[in-house]
Structures are given as structure tokens and as C-alpha cells.
N, C-alpha and C positions, 0 to 999 in steps of 0.2 A: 307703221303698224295699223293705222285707221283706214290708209287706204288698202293697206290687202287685204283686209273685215272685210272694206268694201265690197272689195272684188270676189271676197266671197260670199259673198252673199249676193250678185249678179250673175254670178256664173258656177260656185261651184255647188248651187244646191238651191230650187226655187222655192219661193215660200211662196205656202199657198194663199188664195183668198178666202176668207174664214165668213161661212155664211150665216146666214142671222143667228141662228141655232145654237150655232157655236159661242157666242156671247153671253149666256147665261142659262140659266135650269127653269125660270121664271116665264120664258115667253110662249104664247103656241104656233101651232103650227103642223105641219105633215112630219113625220119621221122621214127624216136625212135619206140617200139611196144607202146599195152597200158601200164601204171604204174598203179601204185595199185589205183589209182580212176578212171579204167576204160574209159579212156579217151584215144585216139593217141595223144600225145601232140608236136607242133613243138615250140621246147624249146625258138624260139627267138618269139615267139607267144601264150604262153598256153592257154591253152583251145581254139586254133582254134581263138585265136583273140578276143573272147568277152571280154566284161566287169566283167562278173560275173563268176566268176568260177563256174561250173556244176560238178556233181558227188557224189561219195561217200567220205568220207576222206580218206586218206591216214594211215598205220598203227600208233601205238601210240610205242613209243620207251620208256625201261626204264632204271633206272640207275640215281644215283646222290651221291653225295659225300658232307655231310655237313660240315662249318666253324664253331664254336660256337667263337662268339664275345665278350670280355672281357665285364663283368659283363651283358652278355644280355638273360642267361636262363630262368630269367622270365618272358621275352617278351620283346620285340621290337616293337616299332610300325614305322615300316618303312615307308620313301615315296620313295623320290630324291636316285638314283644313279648314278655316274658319274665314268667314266674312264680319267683321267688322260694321255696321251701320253706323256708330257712333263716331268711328274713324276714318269712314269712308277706306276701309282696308283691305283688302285680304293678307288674313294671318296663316305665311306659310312656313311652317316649321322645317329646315331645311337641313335635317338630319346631318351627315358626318360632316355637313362644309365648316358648323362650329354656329350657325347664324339661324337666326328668326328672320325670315323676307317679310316685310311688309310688302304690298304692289297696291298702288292705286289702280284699281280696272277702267278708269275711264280712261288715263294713259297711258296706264301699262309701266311707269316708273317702278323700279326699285330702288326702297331702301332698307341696309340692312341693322341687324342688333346681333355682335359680336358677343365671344367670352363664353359661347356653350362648347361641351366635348367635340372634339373636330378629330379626324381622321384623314388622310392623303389619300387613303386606295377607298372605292367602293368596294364592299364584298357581297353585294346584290341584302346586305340587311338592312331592315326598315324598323330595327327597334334601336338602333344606333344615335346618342346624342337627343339634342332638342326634337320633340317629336309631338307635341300637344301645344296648342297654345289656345287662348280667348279671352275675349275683354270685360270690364267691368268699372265701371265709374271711374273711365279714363284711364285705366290701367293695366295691363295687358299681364299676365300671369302663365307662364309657360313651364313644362316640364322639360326636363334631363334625364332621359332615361337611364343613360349610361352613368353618369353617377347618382341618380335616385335620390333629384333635388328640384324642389320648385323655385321658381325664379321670378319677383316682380319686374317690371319695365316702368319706365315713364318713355312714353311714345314721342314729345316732344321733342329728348333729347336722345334717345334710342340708346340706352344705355341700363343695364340690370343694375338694380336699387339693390334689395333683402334677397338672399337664401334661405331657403329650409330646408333641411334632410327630411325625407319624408318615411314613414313608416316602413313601406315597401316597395316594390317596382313602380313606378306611374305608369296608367293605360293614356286615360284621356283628362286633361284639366277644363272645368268648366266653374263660370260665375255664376253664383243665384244669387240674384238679384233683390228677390223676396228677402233674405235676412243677412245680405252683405256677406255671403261667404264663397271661399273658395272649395271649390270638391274635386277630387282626384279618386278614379278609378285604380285600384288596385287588382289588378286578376289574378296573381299568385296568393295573396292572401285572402282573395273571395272577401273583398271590403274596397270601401268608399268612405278615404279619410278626410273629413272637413277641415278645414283650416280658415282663421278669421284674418283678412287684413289690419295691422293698426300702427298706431304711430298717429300724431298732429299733422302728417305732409301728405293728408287724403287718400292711406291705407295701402303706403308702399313696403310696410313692414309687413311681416307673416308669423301665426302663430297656431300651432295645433288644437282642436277641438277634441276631437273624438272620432271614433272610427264606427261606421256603420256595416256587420256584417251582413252580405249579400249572397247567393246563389254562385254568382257566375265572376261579376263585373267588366266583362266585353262591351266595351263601348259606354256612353255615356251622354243621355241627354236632358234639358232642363225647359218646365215648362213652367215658368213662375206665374202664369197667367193663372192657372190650377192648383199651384204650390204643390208641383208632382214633377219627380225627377224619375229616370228610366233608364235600366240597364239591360244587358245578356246574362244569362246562362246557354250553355248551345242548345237547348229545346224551350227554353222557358226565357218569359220578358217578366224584369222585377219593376213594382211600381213602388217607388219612394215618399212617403207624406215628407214633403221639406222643412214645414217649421216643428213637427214631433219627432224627425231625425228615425221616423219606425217607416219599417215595410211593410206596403199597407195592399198587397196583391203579387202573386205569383202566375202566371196566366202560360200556358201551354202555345208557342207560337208558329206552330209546324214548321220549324225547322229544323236540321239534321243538323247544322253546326251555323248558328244566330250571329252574325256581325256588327254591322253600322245598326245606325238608328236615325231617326227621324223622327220629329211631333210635329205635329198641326196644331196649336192652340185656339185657333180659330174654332175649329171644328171638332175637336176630341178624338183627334187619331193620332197613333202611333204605328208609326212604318218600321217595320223590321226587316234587314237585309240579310238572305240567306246563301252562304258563301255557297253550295252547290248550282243557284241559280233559280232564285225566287223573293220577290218582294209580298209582304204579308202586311194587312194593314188589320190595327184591332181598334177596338174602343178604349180608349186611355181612364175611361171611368169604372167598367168593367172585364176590358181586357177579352170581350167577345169579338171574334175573326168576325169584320167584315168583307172582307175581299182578299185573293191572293193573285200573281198573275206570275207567269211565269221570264225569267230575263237568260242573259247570259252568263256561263258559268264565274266561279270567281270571286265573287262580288263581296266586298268590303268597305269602304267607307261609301257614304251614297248621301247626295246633296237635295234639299227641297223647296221650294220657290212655294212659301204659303200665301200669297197673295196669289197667284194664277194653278196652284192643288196641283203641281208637277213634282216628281220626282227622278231625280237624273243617277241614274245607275249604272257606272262603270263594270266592263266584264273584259278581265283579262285574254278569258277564251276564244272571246268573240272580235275581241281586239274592237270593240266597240261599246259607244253607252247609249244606254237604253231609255226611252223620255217616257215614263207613266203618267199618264193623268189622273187623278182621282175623282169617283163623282160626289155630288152634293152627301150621298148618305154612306161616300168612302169607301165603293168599289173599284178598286185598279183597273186600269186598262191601257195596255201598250199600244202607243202612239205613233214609234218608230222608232230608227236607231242610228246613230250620226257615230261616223269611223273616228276612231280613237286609234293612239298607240296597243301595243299586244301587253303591255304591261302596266297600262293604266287602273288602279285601284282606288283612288279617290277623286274626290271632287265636291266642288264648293261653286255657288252661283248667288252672285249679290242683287239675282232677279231681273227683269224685263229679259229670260230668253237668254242670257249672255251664263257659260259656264265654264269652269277653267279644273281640267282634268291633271293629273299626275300623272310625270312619265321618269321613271323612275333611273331606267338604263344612260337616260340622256340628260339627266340633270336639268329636265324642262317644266314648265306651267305650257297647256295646250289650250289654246282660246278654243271653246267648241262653240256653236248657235244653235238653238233650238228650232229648227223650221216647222216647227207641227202644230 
């Protein structure tokens, strides 16, 4: 598998040589020529500072390298993907096969965690079974959509510990970290139910808190560095105070129907994925539009590399994902676009450049590279 990377990355897509400019927002120097959207761009400002990126796109790059996931050739209906730091992982919830995938991305291993809803046929649905997962003080916490139950893990021995029935449908399960709890997305009840780990065996039991009503609950992110968690409604993004459990902003996000999500803690942005085909990026403090840029249709779950301000945006329509950059004060600007499957909706990247998209048809993880 490392030497087809290789070869892809020799032959089926050149990466460029990235000149001084490109290294940071801090140095001087002459503004760059134009790039391939015909634009002069000052890279700590693209596009001249507006809001809207202007031009033509940028080239389309190809190349991919697929995974096939233990028993997933008949389909997969993917949602949630997560990257792991802690477990060096990717948490890929592996809908009707019955399994959570772990993959190591440095060699592409699988291993799986049996005992979720499993089905034999695909019927192209992606709310089917284990569908959410992510980690938290060693413990990996994943939903069951199909019976409407959250599930601990010990990673170690890849086996579910506690159940919980959970209030209502699960969207997305995420950890915060800030107060040790777990959060589940609900969007048929327009809530986000908390739930605390506990038990002596470092919090592989599960117990119900409380439920925070919300707007929307599409999607679901956490930024404990802020103590701000962040969901959808399909025109509006909700900000969450995490340790008073209150919604503490509602923010209008030009979208016509709001998906995935993303945060920058670093920098105070929140990226919103807009399924007709638009990435929107606000201030996660005041939830003022800083940038929009336009992508390909589609678009639902969407991954972010906060060390290098990239965002990787699967578009079904385009049968390709889209690489945004963001600048220092969090204007979007499309970078290019590397060929995906026609049915790729997600994706997750554990950073330096390396992304592994959803292919839903074919029961695969799609290694994509970032060449831009």
C-alpha cells in the first residue's frame, strides 16, 4: 500500500514547490503572480480580501488508493468519521457490517469491534447501525442508530463494555473533555443529550445527564479549548457554553440546508458545510461570516487539518474533494480539487496532507493527498 502512495505521488499528481510566501503570513516580500484562478493573490489576504472568492477553479488533481473494509464490498453506508490522536486511529463506524474499523493510517491495518446492528444487503442507507463514534480518556464511545443506543469500548481489547438506550435517534457522539462527558446529537428531538462516563474501570460505564434543547442538531462539534460546542439547524449554527450546558448564540450561516461542521480552536473559527455546495467559515465568538467560498455539490461531512488551516470537502456531484485553505483572519479560498469516488460524503484526515474519504457503494476508505 506505501509503495502505490508512492507512485502516487510520482506520477499521478505533481506537488508543487511551495515558495517562500507560502510558509507563513509573517514574512515580506512581492505579491505571488496569478495562480491558476487567475487572480494575484496576497496569500495573508486571498482574493484581495473579500468575502467571496472570485474566479475560475483551480485544477482538479487525480489519484487515490482504496482500503476495502472487512466484510464491506457490498456497501457501506457511511456517516461519522473520526481521527483518534490519542490512539493513533481512525474511528471508522462501519454501518450495516455490524463493526466500528479502527485503521491505523500509517499502515493502513485493520482492526475491528464487533456486536453493532449488522445487516447482509446494502440498501445505499447511511443511518443504518454503528454510525458515530470518538474517543475520550481512552475510550472510544460510539452510537447504534438502528437500535438507539450508545455503546463504550475499551480499544485495548476491542470489545463493548456499557450500553445506554439513549433518549432519541443518535446524530453524532462526541467527547468533552472539559467536563468528562459524552454528547449525542439528537436531530428528531432538536436536542443534545449529555451523558457522564462512570464506574472505578476509568469511565466505561454510561449514565444520563440531561438533555439540551437546540434549533436544529445536524452535526456536532466540540471545542473544549473555548468550552464551546456547535451544532446545525439548516440556516443557522448554534453555539453551546459546555460547562452551563445553556445556548449561548444562534448565528444565521447562509446556508440553504447546514451539514458537517468544523472548528479551529486555534484561531476561532467555525466552518460550516453547506449541502447545496458552499463552505462558510464564522467567528466561533460572535458567529460573524468571515469568508464563504464556493465547492461542490453534496457536501456533508467535511474534515480539517488545524495545524496547516485546510479544509477537505467531499462533493458527491463532483465526484471529487475540494482542499480550502483558510487565511490568518479566516477567509476561505479553494486550492483545488483531488478525484474522489461519485459517492464520497465524508472524510477524515489525521493531518500532514494524508486524507481518507468514504466510498459508500464499494465498502471502501479512499486514501486521497493533498498536493496543494
Amino acid at each position: 500500500m506505501k509503495a502505490m502512495r508512492s507512485l502516487l505521488l510520482l506520477f499521478g499528481c505533481a506537488l508543487p514547490v511551495l515558495p517562500a510566501w507560502a510558509l507563513g503570513c509573517n514574512s515580506s516580500g512581492t505579491i505571488p503572480a496569478p495562480t491558476s484562478d487567475n487572480v494575484i493573490d496576497d496569500p495573508c489576504s486571498p482574493a484581495g480580501g473579500s468575502k467571496q472568492q472570485t474566479g475560475s477553479a483551480p485544477p482538479l488533481d487525480a489519484g487515490s488508493t482504496p482500503l476495502q473494509l472487512p466484510g464491506g464490498s457490498a456497501g457501506v453506508g457511511f456517516d461519522d468519521m473520526r481521527f483518534s490522536a490519542t490512539l493513533s486511529q481512525l474511528l471508522v463506524p462501519a454501518g450495516r457490517t455490524g463493526d466500528l474499523d479502527l485503521i491505523d493510517p500509517s499502515t493502513e491495518l485493520v482492526s475491528s469491534v464487533g456486536g453493532f446492528s449488522a445487516n447482509a444487503a446494502y440498501s445505499g442507507d447511511s443511518t443504518f447501525g454503528v454510525t458515530s463514534a470518538d474517543e475520550g480518556n481512552d475510550v472510544i464511545y460510539a452510537t447504534d442508530r438502528t437500535s438507539g443506543t450508545l455503546a463504550s469500548i475499551d480499544p485495548a481489547v476491542k470489545t463493548i463494555g456499557a450500553t445506554l438506550k439513549l433518549a432519541s435517534t443518535p446524530g453524532y457522539v462526541r467527547y468533552v473533555s472539559t467536563t468528562s462527558e459524552i454528547w449525542v446529537s439528537e436531530p428528531d428531538a432538536k436536542q443534545v443529550e449529555v451523558i457522564a462516563p462512570t464506574g472505578a474501570d476509568g469511565g466505561a460505564g454510561l449514565s444520563h445527564v440531561m438533555n439540551i434543547g437546540v434549533a436544529g442538531a445536524e452535526s456536532l462539534e466540540v471545542d473544549d479549548a473555548n468550552a464551546l460546542a456547535f451544532t446545525n439547524a439548516p440556516t443557522s449554527t448554534v453555539a453551546i457554553d459546555i460547562e452551563t450546558h445553556q445556548v449561548s448564540g444562534t448565528w444565521p450561516n447562509g446556508c440553504a440546508t447546514a451539514k458537517g461542521l468544523a472548528v479551529d480552536s486555534l484561531h476561532g473559527f467555525v466552518l460550516v458545510a453547506c449541502n447545496e455546495g458552499k463552505l462558510v467559515v464564522l467567528s466561533e465568538q460572535s458567529g460573524a461570516m468571515l469568508g464563504t467560498v464556493k465547492t461542490g455539490a453534496g457536501v456533508d461531512r467535511i474534515a480539517y487539518d488545524i495545524q496547516r488551516s485546510r479544509a477537505y470537502v467531499p462533493s458527491p456531484a463532483a465526484a471529487a474533494m475540494d482542499v480550502v485553505v483558510l487565511s490568518a483572519r479566516g477567509v476561505p479560498t479553494l486550492a483545488g480539487s483531488v478525484q474522489a469516488t461519485p459517492d464520497a460524503h465524508c472524510a477524515v484526515t489525521p493531518g500532514a496532507g494524508e486524507v481518507f474519504v468514504c466510498s459508500p457503494a464499494k465498502g471502501e476508505v479512499v486514501f486521497l493527498y493533498d498536493p496543494f
